[in-house]
C-alpha positions in Angstrom: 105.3 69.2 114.6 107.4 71.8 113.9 107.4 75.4 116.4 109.1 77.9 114.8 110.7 80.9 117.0 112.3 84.3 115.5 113.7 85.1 119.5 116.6 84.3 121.2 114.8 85.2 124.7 115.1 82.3 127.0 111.7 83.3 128.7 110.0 83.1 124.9 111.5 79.7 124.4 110.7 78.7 127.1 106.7 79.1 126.7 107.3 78.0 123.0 108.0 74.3 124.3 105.4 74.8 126.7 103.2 75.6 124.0 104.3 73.0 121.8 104.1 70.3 124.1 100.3 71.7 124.8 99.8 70.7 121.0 100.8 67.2 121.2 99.2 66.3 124.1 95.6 67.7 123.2 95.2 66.2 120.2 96.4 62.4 121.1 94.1 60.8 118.3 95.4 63.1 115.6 98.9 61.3 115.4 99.2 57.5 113.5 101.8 57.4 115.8 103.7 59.0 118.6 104.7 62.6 117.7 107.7 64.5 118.3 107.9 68.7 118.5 110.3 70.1 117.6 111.3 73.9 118.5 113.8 75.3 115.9 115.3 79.2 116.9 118.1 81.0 115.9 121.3 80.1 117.6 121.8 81.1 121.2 123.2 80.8 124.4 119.6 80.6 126.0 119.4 76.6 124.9 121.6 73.7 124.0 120.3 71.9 121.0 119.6 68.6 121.2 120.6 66.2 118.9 117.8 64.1 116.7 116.2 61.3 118.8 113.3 59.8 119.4 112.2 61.7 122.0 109.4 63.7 122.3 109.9 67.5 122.7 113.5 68.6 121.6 115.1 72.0 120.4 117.4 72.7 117.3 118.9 75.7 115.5 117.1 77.7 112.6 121.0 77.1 110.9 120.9 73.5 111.8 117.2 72.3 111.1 117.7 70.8 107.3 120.2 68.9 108.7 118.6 67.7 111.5 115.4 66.5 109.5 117.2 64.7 106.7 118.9 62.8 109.6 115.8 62.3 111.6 114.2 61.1 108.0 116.6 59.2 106.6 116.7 57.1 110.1 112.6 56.6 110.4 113.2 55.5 106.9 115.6 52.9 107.9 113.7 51.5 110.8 110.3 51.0 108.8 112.6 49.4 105.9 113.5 46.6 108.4 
């Protein structure tokens, strides 16, 4: 699940994971399997982004989100493959 922010306010990003964490956790049955959230915003000193993983709430940059979800793909690909 993706959670798109246009803000480099810490305070806004802030309730944007909030937010997105709400999503995943109210709607257990609508996921085949566990979900991650993912909070992409435009670069800023207000976060450190997080590099892909399998965990469950994590926050990347606007310039680095292709990037990030080919990786994050390509790797789920890989682990169902074997």
């Amino acid at each position: 699940m993706l959670e798109l922010k246009a803000t480099r306010s810490g305070s806004y990003l802030g309730s944007g994971l909030s937010q997105l964490l709400g999503y995943l956790k109210e709607w257990p049955d609508a996921w085949t399997t566990q979900p991650s959230g993912w909070l992409i915003a435009p670069a800023s000193s207000a976060y450190i982004a997080a590099h892909p993983s399998e965990d469950e709430l994590w926050i990347v940059s606007s310039d680095d989100v292709a990037g990030a979800a080919v990786e994050r793909f390509a790797s789920m690909a890989a682990a169902t493959a074997q």
